[in-house]
C-alpha positions in Angstrom: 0.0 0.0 0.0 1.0 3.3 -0.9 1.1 6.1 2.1 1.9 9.4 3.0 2.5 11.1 6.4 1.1 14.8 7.4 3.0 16.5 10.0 5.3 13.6 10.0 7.5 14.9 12.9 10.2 12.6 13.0 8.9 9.9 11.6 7.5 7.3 14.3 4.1 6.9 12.5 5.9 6.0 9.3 8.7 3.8 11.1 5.9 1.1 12.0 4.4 1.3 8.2 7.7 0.6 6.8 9.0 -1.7 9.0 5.9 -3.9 7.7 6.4 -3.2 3.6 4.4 0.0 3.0 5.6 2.3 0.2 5.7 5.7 1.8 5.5 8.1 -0.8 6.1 11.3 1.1 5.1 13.5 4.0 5.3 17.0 4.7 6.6 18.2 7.7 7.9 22.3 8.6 10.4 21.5 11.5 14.2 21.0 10.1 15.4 18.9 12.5 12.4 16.6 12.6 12.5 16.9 8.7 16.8 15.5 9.3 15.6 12.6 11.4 12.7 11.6 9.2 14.7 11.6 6.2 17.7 10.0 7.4 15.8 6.9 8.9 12.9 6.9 6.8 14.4 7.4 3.3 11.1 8.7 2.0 11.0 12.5 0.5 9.7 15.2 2.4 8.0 18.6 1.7 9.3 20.5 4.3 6.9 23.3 4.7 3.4 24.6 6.7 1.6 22.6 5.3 -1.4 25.3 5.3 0.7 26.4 2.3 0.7 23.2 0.5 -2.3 22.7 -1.8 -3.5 18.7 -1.9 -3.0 19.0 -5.2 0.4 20.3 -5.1 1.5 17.5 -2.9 -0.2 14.9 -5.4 2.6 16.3 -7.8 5.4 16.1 -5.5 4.6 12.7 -5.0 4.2 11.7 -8.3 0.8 11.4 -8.7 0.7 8.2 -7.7 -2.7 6.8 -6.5 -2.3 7.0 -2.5 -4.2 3.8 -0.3 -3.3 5.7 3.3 -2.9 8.7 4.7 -1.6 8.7 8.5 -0.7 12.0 10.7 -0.5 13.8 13.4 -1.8 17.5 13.8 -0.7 19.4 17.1 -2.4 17.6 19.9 -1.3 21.2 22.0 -5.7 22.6 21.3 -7.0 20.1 22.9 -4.9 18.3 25.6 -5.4 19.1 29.3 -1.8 19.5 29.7 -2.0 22.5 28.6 -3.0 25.4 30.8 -4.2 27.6 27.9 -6.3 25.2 26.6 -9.4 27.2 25.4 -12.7 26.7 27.6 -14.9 26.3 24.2 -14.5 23.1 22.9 -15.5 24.3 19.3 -12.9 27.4 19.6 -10.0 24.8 20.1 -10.5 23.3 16.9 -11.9 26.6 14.6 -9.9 29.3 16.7 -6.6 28.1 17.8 -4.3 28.7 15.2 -3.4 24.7 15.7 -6.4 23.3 16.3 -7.1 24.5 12.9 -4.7 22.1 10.7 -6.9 19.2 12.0 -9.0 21.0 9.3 -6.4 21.0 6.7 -6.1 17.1 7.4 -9.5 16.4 6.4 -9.1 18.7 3.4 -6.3 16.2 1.9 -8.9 13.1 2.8 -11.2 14.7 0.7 -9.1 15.5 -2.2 -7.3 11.9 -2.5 -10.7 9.8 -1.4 -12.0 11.7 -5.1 -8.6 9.7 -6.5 -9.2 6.7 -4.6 -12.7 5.6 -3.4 -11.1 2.7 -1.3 -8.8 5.4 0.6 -8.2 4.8 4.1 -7.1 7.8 6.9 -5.6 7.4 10.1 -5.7 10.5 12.5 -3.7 10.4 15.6 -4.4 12.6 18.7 -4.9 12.8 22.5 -8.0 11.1 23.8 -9.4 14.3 24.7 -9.9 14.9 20.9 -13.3 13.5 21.3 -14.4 16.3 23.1 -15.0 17.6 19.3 -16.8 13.9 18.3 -19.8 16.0 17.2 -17.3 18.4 15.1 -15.5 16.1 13.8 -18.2 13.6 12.4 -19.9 16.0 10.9 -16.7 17.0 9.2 -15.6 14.2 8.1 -19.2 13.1 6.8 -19.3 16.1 4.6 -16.4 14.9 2.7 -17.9 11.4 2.4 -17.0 9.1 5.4 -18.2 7.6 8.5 -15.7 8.0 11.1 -14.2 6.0 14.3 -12.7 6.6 17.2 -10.6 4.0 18.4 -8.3 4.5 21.7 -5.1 2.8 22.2 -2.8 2.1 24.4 0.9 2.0 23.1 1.8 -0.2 26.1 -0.3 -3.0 24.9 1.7 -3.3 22.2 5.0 -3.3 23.2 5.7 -0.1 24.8 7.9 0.4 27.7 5.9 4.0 28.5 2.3 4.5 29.5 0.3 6.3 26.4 -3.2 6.2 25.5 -4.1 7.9 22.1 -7.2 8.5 19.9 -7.1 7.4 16.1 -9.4 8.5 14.2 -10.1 6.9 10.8 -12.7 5.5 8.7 -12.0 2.3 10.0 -12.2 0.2 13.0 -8.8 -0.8 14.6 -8.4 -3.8 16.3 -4.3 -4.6 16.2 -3.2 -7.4 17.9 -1.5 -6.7 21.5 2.1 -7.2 22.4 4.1 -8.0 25.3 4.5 -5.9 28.1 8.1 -4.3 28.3 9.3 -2.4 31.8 11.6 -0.1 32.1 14.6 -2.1 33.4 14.2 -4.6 30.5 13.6 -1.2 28.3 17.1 0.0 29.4 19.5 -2.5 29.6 22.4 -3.6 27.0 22.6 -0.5 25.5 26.1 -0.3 23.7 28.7 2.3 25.1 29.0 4.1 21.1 25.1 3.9 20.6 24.1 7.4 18.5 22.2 10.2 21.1 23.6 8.5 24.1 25.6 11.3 25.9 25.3 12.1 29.3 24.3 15.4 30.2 26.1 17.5 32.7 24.3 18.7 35.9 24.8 20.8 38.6 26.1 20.3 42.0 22.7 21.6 43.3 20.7 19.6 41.1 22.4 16.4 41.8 22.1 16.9 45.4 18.4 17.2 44.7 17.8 13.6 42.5 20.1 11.8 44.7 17.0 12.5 47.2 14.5 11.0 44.6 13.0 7.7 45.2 11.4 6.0 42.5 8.1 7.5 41.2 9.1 11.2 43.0 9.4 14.1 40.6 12.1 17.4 41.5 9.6 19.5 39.4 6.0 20.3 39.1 3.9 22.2 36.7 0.0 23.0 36.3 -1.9 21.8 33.3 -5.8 23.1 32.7 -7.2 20.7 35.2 -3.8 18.8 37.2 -0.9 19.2 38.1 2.2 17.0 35.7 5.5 15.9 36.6 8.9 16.4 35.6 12.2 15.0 35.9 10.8 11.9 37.7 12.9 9.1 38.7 12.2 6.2 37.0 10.4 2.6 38.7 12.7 -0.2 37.1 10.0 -2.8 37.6 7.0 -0.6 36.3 6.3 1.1 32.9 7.2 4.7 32.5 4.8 7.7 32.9 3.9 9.4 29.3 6.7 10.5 27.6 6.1 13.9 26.4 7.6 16.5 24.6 9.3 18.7 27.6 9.4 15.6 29.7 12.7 14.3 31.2 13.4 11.1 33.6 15.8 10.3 36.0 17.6 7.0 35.4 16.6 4.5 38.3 19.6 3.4 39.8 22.1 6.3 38.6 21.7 9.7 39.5 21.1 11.4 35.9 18.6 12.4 33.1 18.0 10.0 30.7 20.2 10.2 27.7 17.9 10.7 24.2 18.7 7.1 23.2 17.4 5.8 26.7 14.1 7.9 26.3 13.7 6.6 22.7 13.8 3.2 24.2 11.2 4.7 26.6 9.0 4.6 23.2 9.9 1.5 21.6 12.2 3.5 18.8 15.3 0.7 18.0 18.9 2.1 18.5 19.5 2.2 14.8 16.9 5.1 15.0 19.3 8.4 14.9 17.7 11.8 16.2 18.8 15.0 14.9 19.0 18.7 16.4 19.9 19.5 19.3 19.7 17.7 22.3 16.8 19.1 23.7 15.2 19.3 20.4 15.7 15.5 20.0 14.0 15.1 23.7 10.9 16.5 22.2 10.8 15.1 18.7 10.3 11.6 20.8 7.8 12.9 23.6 5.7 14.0 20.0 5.9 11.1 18.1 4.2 7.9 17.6 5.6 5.1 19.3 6.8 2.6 16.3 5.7 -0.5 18.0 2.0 1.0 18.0 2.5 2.2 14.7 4.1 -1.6 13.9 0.6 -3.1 14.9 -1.6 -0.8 13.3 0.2 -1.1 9.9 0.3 -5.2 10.6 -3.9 -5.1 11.1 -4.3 -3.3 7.9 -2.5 -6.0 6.0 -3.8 -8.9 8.1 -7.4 -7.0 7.3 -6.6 -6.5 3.7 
């Protein structure tokens, strides 16, 4: 099957679709260093642009016009997820107002235009579960451009994952992948070779090291306020459990050395294989995992729709 990936980020979504043969034609995607990563791992081409500025039908001819079974992505998740304190109180406003919430729109515009080149087309949308807030919204947008939609919630760590993280995918099909083992963080961590790519150490202070050496596992040094709770930061990992959500700004103590994660030990933390090279700088590469699809989830989705095929 033929694919391409909107707001590609660096390229977890695709990583599971090509690991299981997919041809992924191209993707579009207006962060440079995400744009390095997905390139350099991916080997598919990529438009690297807002994509507000990039007509369907432009992209059709990028790609080469070739007919398209699958479109995956990810628009910004920031509108409508509680961990974020300036979340807007109108559900409707955080998907016609917010100047994010708004490419969820430009999604459904490239569904409509390659569904007219393909009547068999299928669409995955991933988001946070909160997404659904907008179910009205969104059905009704979607059934104006010809399909019935579903919302199907997954859990990354049923398939594999080493880090807790439930999604919403929204497509015109049901999704029923089959579920993996469950991976802890210990097993997540070990045996990771001395010259493996992102795995530096970073530096800390005297006063901050004082301060995680305190840390038992589950405790956070930091705390911040989302719209409705309070998150966690720089949390000191539980070897025997699965990791909290891996997000974007998100770091982790290691559990039994007193120091952050390194970028390859929090690409672990979301199934990503070592081979897998992150580009940018290093906190840059931090957040280019906490915002991506965990390939293992990815992996399973990608295996259902040829198993269903």
């Amino acid at each position: 099957m033929n694919l391409i990936d909107l707001f590609s980020g660096c390229g977890g979504f695709s990583k599971g679709f090509l690991d299981q043969g997919f041809n992924i034609l191209g993707a579009i995607e207006n962060f440079k260093p995400a744009v390095e990563t997905y390139i350099y791992n991916i080997k598919a081409k990529v438009w690297m642009e807002d994509i507000k500025r990039v007509p369907p039908k432009a992209f059709d001819k990028f790609i080469g016009e070739e007919k398209v079974d699958l479109i995956i992505g990810s628009p910004p998740c920031e509108p409508f997820t509680k961990a974020n304190p300036l979340i807007r109180d109108r559900v409707e406003d955080r998907l016609y107002k917010d100047k994010r919430g708004i490419l969820t729109l430009t999604f459904i515009e490239y569904v409509k235009y390659f569904s007219q080149k393909n009547e068999d087309l299928i669409f995955i949308m991933e988001n946070v579960p909160q997404i659904k807030e907008l179910k009205s919204e969104l059905k009704e947008l979607f059934g104006e451009v010809g399909f019935k939609i579903y919302f199907n919630l997954l859990r990354a760590e049923h398939y594999g994952n080493p880090s807790i993280r439930a999604r919403m995918f929204i497509s015109n099909i049901k999704l029923k992948p089959k579920k993996g083992k469950k991976v802890v963080v210990e097993e997540a961590l070990k045996d990771i070779p001395k010259d493996a790519k992102n795995h530096e150490i970073k530096k800390l202070s005297k006063d901050k090291l004082e301060k995680i050496k305190r840390l038992k596992w589950g405790e956070a040094l930091y705390r911040f306020r989302g719209k409705s709770k309070v998150m966690q930061n720089w949390i000191r990992l539980h070897p025997k459990k699965l990791a909290p959500t891996v997000k974007g700004k998100v770091r982790f103590i290691h559990p039994y050395e007193d120091r952050l994660l390194t970028v390859r030990e929090q690409a672990r933390l979301m199934s990503y294989p070592d081979d897998f090279v992150f580009f940018g700088g290093r906190e840059v590469q931090y957040n280019q995992i906490g915002e991506s699809v965990p390939p293992c989830l990815s992996r399973a989705i990608a295996n259902y729709l040829k198993v269903r095929a």
